[in-house]
C-alpha positions as CSV (number, residue, x, y, z in Angstrom):
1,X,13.4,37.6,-3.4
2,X,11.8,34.1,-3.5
3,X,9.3,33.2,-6.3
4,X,6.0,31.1,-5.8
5,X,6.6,27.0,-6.4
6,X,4.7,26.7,-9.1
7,X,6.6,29.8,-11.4
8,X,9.6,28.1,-9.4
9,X,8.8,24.3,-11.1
10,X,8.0,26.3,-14.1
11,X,11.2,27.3,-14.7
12,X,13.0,24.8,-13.3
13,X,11.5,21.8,-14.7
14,X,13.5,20.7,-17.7
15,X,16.8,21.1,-15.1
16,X,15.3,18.9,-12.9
17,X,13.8,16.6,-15.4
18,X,17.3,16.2,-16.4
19,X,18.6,15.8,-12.8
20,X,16.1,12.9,-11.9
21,X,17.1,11.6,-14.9
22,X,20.6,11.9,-14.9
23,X,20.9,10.2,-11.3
24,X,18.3,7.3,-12.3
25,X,15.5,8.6,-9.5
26,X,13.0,8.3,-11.8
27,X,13.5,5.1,-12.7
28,X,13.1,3.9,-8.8
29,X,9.7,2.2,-7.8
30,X,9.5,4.4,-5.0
31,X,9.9,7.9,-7.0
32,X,7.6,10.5,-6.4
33,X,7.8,13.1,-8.4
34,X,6.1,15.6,-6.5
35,X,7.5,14.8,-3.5
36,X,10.9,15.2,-4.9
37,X,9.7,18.9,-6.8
38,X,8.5,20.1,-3.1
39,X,12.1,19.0,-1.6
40,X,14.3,20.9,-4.3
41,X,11.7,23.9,-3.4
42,X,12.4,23.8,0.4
43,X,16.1,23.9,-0.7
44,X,16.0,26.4,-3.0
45,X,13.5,28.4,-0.4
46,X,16.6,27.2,2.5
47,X,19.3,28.9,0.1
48,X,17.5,31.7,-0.9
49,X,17.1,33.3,2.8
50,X,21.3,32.6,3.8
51,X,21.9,34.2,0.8
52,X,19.7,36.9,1.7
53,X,20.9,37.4,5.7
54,X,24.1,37.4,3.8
55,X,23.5,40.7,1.6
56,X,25.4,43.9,2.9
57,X,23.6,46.5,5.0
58,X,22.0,49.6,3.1
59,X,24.5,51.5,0.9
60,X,26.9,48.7,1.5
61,X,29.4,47.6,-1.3
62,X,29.0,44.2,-2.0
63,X,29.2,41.4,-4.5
64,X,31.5,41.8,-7.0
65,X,35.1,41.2,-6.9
């Protein structure tokens, strides 16, 4: 199940605050920080449907091991 972007950046943003601090993007002159918010949603939107063609059919066993 996907959620909206906005309750996504909700509760994502102090990970990703971290992240674009951590690896010095927002400290570049060219950082845009809604630009970089709407790419980490398209990923997260990207991995979120292979990991849902990956779920086992109805009644399946699945995921834990």
């Amino acid at each position: 199940m996907k959620i909206e972007f906005e309750e996504w950046c909700e509760k994502n943003e102090e990970e990703l605050s971290i992240m674009f601090a951590e690896t010095g993007m927002d400290r570049e002159l060219d950082f845009n920080v809604e630009n970089e918010l709407e790419r980490c949603y398209q990923k997260y939107l990207e991995t979120n449907e292979d990991n849902l063609n990956k779920l086992p059919p109805e009644g399946g066993q699945g995921g834990h091991y």
